[in-house]
C-alpha positions as a printed Julia matrix, in Angstrom:
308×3 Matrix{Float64}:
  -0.22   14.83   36.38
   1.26   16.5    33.71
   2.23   14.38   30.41
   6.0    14.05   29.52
   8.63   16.06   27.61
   9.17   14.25   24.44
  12.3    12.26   24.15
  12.71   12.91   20.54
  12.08   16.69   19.92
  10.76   18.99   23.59
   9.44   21.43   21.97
   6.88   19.21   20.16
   4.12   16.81   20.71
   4.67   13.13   19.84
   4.18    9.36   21.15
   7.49    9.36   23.61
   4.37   11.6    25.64
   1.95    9.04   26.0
   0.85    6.81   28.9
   3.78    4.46   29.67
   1.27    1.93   29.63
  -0.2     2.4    26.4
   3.94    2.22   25.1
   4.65   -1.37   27.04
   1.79   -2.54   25.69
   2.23   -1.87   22.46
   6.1    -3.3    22.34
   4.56   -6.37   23.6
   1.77   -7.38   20.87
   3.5   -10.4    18.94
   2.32  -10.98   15.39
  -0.64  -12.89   16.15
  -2.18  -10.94   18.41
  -1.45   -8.04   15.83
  -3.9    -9.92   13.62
  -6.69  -10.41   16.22
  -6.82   -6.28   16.19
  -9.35   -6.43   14.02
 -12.81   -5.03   15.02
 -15.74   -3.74   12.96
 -14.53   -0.53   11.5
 -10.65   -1.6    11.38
  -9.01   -4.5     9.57
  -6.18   -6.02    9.78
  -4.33   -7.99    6.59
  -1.03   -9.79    6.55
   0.89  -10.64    2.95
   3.71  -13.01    3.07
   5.5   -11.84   -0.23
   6.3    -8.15   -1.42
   4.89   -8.94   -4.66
   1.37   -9.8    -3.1
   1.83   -6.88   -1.0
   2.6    -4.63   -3.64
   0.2    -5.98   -6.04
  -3.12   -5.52   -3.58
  -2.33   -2.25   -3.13
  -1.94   -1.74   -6.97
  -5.16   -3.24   -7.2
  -6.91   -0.92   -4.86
  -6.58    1.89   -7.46
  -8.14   -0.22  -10.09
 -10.89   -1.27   -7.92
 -11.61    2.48   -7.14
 -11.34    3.83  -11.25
 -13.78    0.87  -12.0
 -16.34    2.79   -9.91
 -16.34    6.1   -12.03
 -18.8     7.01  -14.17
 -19.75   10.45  -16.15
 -22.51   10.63  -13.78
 -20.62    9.68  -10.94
 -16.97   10.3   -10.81
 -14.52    8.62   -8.91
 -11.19    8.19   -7.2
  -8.29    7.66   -5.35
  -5.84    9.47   -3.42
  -2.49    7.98   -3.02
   0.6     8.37   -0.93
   4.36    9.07   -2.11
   5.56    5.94    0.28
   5.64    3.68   -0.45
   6.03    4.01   -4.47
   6.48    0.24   -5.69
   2.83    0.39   -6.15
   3.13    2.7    -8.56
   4.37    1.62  -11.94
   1.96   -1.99  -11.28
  -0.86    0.88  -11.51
   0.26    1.47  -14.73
   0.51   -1.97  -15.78
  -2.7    -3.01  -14.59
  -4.49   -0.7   -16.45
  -2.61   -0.51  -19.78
  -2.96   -4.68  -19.66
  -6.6    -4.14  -19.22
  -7.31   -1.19  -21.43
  -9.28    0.34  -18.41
 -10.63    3.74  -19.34
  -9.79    6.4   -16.69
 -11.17    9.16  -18.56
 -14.12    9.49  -15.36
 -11.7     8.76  -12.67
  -9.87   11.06  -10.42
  -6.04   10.94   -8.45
  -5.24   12.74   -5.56
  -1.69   13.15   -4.66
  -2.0    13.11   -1.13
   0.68   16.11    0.12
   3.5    18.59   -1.52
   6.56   19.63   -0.22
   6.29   23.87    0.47
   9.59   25.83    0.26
   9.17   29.65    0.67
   5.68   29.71    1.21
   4.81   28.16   -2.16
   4.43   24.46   -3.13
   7.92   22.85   -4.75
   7.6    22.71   -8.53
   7.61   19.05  -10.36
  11.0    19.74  -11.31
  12.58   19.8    -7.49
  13.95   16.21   -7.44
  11.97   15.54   -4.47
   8.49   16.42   -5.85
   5.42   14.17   -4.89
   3.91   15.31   -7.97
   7.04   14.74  -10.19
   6.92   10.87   -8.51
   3.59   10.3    -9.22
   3.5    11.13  -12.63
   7.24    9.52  -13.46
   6.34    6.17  -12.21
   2.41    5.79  -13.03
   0.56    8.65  -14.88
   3.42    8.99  -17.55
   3.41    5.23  -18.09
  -0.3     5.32  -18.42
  -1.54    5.13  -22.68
  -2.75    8.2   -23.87
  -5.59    7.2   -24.58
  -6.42    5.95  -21.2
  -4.94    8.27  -18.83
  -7.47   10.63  -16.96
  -7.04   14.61  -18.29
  -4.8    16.28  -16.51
  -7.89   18.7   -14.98
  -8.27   14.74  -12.69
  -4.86   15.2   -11.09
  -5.35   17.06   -7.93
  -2.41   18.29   -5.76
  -2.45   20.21   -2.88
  -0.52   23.14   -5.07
  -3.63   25.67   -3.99
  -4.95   23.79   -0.69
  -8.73   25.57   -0.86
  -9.03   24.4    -4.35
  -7.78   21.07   -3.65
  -9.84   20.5    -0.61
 -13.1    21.61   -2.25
 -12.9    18.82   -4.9
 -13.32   15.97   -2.14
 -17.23   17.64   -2.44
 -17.08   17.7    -6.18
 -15.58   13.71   -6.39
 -16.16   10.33   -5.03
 -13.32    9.67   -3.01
 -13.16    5.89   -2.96
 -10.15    4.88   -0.87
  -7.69    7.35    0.52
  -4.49    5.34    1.21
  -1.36    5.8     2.89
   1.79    5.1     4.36
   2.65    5.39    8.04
   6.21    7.73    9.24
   8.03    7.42   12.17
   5.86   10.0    13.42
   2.59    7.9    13.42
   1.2    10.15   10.85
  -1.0     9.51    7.51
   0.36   12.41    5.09
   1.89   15.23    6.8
  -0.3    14.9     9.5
   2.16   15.89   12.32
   1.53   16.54   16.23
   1.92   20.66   16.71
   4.71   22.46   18.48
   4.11   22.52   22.32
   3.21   25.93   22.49
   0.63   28.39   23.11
  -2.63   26.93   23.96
  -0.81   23.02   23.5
   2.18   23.77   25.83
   0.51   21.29   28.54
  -1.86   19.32   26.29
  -1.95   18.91   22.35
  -5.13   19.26   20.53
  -8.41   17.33   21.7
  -9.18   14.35   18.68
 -11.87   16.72   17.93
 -10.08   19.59   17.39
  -7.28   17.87   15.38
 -10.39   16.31   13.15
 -11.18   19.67   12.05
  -7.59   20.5    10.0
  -8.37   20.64    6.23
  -5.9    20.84    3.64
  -3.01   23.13    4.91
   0.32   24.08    4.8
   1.83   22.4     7.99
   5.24   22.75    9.95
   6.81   19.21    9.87
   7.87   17.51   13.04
  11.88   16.89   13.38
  11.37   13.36   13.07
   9.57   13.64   10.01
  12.05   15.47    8.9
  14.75   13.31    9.48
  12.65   10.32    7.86
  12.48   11.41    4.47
  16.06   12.39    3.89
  16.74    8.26    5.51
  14.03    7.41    2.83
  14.29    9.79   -0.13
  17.51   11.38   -0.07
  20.4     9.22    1.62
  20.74   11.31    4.5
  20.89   14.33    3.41
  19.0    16.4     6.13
  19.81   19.9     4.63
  17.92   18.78    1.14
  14.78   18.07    3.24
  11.94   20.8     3.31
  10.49   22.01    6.7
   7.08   22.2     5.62
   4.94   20.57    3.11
   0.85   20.88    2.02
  -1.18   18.28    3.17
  -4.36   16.62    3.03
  -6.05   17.01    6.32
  -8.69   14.83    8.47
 -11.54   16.78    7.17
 -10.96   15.31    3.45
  -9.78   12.24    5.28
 -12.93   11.84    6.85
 -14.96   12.09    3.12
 -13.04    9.02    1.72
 -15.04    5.96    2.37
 -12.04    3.81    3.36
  -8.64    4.79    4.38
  -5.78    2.33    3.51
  -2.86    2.35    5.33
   0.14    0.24    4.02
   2.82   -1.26    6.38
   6.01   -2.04    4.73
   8.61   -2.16    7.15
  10.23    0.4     5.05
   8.91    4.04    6.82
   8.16    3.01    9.91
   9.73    0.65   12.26
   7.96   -2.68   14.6
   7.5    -0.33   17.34
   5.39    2.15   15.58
   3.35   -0.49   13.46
   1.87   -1.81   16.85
   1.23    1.5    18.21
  -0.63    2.93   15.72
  -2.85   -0.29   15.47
  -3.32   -0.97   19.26
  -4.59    2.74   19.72
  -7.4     2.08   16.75
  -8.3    -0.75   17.86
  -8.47   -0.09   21.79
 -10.73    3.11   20.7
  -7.34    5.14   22.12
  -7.45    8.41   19.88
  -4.8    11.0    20.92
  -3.65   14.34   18.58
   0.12   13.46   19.81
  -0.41   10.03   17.51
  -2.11   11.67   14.71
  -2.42    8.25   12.97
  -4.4     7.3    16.59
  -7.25    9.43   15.34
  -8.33    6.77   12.64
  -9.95    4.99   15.56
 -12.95    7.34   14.82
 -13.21    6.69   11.02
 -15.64    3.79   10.25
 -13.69    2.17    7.79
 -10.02    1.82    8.38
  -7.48   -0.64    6.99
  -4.26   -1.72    7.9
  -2.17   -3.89    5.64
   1.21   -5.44    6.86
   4.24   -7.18    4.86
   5.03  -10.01    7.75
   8.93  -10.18    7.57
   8.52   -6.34    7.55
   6.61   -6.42   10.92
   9.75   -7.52   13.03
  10.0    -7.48   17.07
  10.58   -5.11   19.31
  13.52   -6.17   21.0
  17.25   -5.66   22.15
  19.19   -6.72   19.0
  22.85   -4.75   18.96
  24.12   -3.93   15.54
């Protein structure tokens, strides 16, 4: 039987396409049985405060700088969403006088307009973030050099450095989508008109320049731009499974901010249930070995009539 049009965009691939059982499912998991997700490989973590929540995942750069050495540098690569994160990061390691001069950042994906990567000063820059609300808050004499700040500005160069450096923890947020960076289902087209890409096929995407899906689209101008679809690029440069797949944990962070009760069950069902599927790119976790899923619990919500 062929798989359904999506009710979101037709002419794409997305999670309005999967098994109507896999959705009813999903809408169904209450909080607890959210928690008891966990299996060996995937982890589930609740936080009752923001500030906890926030903190932890502060602390997860920390923990991953602390394991650099000259002989053995390593790293991080971090998400633009959530950002509260960032300035603790800066904190944290100005209180503690941590030297970073062995450790590595990757910004995780750029917006692309004309074919070439957005420059830091387009007011919706990853980069521009990244370094306004961390790196430039960092002490001089303990930031990393600048040659330690990767971006996806030249993708090839960028992906090659996940051989050269440890990649401790790559972390994320989730979009509406179900992705991890601008990791989008495809067009339904070509040779995905009836079926998007096997798991396997997806897995083999490095760093690219991508074509964003509508919803993503729409996402980020709710998120970073009140609204304002027009202001929102089409296409970014993104990290891709294949560097995904080289970090030793991936960190996903559930805020209730970029993605909504519906989609945090989804995404967590399918990698726990072993349910990988190129149309919920996030789904495709369920083959990484060590996955982690952190939740805010007043952001976690029901899925549920409620008229507003």
């Amino acid at each position: 039987m062929p798989r359904p049009l999506s009710k979101v965009a037709p002419d794409w691939w997305d999670y309005t396409t999967l098994d109507q059982q896999i959705l009813e499912d999903a809408a169904r998991l209450t909080e607890k049985e959210l928690l008891k997700l966990s299996r060996p490989g995937f982890k589930v973590h609740f936080y009752e405060t923001l500030e906890e929540f926030y903190v932890a995942e502060a602390l997860e750069y920390v923990q991953s700088w602390r394991q650099a050495t000259p002989d053995d540098p390593a790293g991080i690569c971090g998400p633009i969403g959530p950002t509260e994160q960032l300035p603790l990061v800066a904190r944290i390691v100005n209180s503690l006088g941590l030297k970073l001069h062995d450790a590595h950042f990757w910004g995780m994906d750029e917006w692309v307009e004309n074919g070439k990567p957005v420059p830091a000063t387009h007011p919706l820059s990853f980069a521009r973030a990244d370094m306004e609300l961390c790196f430039g808050r960092i002490a001089r004499d303990l930031v990393m050099p600048k040659s330690q700040l990767h971006f996806p500005t030249d993708v090839a160069a960028y992906s090659r450095t996940y051989d050269q450096v440890r990649c401790v923890i790559m972390q994320g947020g989730q979009g509406e989508v179900k992705h991890w960076a601008f990791n989008d289902p495809p067009r339904r087209k070509g040779k995905y008109k009836d079926a998007p890409p096997s798991p396997e096929e997806y897995r083999k995407l490095k760093t690219r320049v991508t074509e964003l899906h509508p919803m993503t689209v729409i996402q980020n101008a709710r998120t970073s731009g009140g609204g304002y679809v027009s202001a929102v690029p089409q296409y970014a440069a993104t990290v891709g499974p294949v560097e995904t797949w080289k970090a030793e944990r991936v960190s996903i962070w559930h805020a209730g901010n970029h993605d909504n009760p519906f989609g945090q069950r989804l995404t967590a069902l399918m990698i726990s249930k072993r349910i990988p599927d190129s149309s919920v790119p996030m789904s495709l976790l369920a083959d990484h070995p060590d996955v982690h899923f952190h939740y805010y619990r007043k952001g976690i919500g029901t899925v549920a009539a409620e008229m507003h």
